[in-house]
C-alpha positions in Angstrom: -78.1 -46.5 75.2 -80.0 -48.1 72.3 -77.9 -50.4 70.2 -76.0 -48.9 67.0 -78.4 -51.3 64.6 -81.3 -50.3 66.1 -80.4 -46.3 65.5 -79.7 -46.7 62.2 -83.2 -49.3 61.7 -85.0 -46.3 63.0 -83.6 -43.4 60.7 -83.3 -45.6 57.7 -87.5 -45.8 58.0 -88.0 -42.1 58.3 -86.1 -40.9 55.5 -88.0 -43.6 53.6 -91.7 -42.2 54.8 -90.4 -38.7 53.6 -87.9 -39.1 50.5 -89.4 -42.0 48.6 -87.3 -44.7 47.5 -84.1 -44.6 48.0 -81.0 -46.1 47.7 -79.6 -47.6 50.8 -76.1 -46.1 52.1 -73.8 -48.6 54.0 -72.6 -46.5 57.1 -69.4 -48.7 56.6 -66.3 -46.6 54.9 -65.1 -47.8 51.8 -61.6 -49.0 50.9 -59.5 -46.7 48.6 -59.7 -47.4 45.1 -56.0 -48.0 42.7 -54.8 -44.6 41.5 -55.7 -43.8 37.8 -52.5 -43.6 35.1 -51.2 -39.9 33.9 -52.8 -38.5 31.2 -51.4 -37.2 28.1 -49.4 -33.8 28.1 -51.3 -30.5 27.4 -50.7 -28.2 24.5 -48.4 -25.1 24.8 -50.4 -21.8 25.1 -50.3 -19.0 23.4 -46.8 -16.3 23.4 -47.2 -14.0 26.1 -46.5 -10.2 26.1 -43.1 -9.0 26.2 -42.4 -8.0 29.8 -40.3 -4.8 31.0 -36.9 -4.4 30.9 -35.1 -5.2 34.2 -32.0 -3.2 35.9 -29.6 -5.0 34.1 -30.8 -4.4 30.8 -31.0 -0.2 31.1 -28.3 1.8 29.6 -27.2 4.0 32.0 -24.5 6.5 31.0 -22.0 7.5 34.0 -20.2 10.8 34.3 -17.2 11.6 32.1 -14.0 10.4 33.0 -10.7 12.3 33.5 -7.8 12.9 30.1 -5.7 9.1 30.5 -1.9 10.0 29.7 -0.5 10.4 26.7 0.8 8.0 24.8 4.3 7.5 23.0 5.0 8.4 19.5 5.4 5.3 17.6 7.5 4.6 14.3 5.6 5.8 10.7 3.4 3.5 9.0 4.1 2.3 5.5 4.0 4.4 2.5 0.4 4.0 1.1 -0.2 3.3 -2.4 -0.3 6.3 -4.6 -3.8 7.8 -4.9 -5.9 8.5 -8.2 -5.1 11.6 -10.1 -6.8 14.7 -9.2 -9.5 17.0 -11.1 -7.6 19.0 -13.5 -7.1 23.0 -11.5 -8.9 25.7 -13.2 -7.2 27.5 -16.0 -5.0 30.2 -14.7 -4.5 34.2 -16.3 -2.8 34.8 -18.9 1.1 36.2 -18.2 2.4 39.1 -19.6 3.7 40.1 -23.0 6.8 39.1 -23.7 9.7 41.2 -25.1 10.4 40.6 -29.3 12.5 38.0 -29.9 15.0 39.8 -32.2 17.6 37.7 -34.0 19.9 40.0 -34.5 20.3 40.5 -31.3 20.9 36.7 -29.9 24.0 37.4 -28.3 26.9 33.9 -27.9 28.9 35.9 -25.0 31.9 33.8 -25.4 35.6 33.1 -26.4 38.5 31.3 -26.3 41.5 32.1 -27.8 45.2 31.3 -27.9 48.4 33.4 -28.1 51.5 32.5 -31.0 53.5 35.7 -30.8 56.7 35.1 -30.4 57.5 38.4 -28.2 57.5 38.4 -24.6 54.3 40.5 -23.4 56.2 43.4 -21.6 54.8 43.7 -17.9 51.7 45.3 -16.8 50.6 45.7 -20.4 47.5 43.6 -21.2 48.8 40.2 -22.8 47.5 39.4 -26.7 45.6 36.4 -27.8 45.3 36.6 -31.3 43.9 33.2 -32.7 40.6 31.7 -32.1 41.2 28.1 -30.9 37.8 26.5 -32.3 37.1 27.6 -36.2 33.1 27.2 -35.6 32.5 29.2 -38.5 30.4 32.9 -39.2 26.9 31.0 -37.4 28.3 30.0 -33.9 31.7 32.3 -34.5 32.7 33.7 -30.6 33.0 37.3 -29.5 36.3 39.4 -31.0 39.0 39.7 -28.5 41.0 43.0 -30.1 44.5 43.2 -28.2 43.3 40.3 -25.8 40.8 42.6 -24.4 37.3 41.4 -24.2 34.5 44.1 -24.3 30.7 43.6 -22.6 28.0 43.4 -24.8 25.3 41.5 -22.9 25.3 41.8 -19.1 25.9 39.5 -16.6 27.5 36.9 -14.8 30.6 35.3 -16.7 33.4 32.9 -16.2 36.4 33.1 -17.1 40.4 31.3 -17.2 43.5 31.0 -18.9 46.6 28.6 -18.8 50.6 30.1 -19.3 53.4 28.7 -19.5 56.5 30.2 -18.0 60.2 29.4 -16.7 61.3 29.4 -12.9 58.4 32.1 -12.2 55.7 34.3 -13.4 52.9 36.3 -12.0 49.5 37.6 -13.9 46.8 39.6 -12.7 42.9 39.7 -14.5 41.6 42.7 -14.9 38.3 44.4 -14.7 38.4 47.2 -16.6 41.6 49.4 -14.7 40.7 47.0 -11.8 42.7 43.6 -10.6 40.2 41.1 -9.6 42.9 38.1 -9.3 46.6 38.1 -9.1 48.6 34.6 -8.9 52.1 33.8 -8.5 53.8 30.7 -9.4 56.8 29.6 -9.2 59.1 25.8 -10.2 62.6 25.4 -10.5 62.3 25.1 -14.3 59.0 25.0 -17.0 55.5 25.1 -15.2 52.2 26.2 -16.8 49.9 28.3 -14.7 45.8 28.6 -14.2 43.7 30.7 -12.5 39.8 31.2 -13.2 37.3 33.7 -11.8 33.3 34.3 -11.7 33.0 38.1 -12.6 29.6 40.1 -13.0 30.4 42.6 -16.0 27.5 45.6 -17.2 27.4 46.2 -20.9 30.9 48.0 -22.0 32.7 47.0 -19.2 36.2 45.1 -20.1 38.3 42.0 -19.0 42.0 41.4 -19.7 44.9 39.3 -18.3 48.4 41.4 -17.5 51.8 40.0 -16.5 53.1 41.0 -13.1 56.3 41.9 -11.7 57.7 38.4 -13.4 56.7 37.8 -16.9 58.7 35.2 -18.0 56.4 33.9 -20.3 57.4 30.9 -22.6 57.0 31.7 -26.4 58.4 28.8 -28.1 56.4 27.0 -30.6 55.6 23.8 -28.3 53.8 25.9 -25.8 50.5 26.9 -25.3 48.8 30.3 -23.5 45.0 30.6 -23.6 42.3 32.5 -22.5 38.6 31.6 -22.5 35.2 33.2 -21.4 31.7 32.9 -21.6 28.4 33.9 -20.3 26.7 32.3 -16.8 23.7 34.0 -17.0 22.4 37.5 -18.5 21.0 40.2 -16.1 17.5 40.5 -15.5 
């Protein structure tokens, strides 16, 4: 084998006949040069497009779930503040015609009176009141009680009572017309002063009295008192 100079002699000419000049080539390998420093950071690029929504990021709506229980009725909340006032309601028709008020026929319905005969009212005989116990003059004056009877003029619901005085025992009755509609009994060992009172519904005409029963024994002196008073609830429709 031809030495390793004498190959390279030998190619080193040719390539110089058929090239030209060149520059030599050292077959020997070169030792690695010191690595270079970093360079400088790059600029950002531009936004990309916005991607597609993954799984997680869907809205997917599941099937309905079953009623949950009911729950317990709890305590009431506190009163809320009173609201504004609200639009005024449409105007409503117009009523019917009254009836003429008539003055002469504004009926007061009343009385109270009180009893100063002396006699002893005899029994089941209608007992008389003869004075009026309030003097309210011609304007406000009560209905007339004739003979202690008191006749309906305006109809309806009335009230009436009275207060006697007796000795050991009396009894009285209040009449409707021929009808008793109260009797009461009352009785002490010596004076004692009696009541009774009654709601009555009386038509025009129809009367009211008060009678002595079985026992009348009625007090007349002049320190004693026996009254009787009535007046009107409420007319009739």
């Amino acid at each position: 084998m031809a030495p390793w100079w004498l190959s390279c002699s030998t190619a080193v000419f040719l390539l110089l006949i058929h090239v030209g000049p060149v520059v030599t080539e050292s077959c020997y390998a070169g030792i690695p040069g010191i690595p270079g420093t970093h360079g400088s950071n790059g600029q950002h690029g531009p936004k990309g497009e916005k991607g597609d929504p993954g799984e997680a990021g869907r809205s997917v709506r599941g099937q309905k779930g079953s009623p949950g229980p009911q729950g317990t009725q709890e305590r009431p909340g506190l009163k809320g503040d009173k609201g504004l006032p609200g639009p005024s309601g449409p105007t409503g028709n117009p009523g019917e015609k009254g009836t003429t008020f008539i003055p002469s026929k504004q009926q007061k319905s009343f009385f109270s009176y009180k009893r100063t005969i002396p006699q002893i009212p005899a029994v089941d005989t209608t007992i008389t009141f003869d004075s009026e116990i309030l003097d309210l003059g011609e304007q406000f004056k009560g209905e007339s009680l004739p003979n202690g009877t008191f006749t309906c003029v305006v109809g309806g619901i009335y009230f009436f009572s009275y207060h006697i005085s007796a000795k050991i025992r009396v009894c009285l009755k209040l009449m409707k017309g021929s009808n008793s509609e109260l009797t009461m009994c009352d009785s002490s060992e010596g004076f004692l002063v009696t009541s009774g009172s009654a709601v009555l519904e009386l038509r025009a005409g129809e009367t009211v009295s008060l009678q002595a029963y079985r026992y009348n024994n009625i007090v007349t002196s002049q320190s004693t008192s026996h009254t009787f008073t009535g007046f009107l609830i409420s007319p009739s429709a």
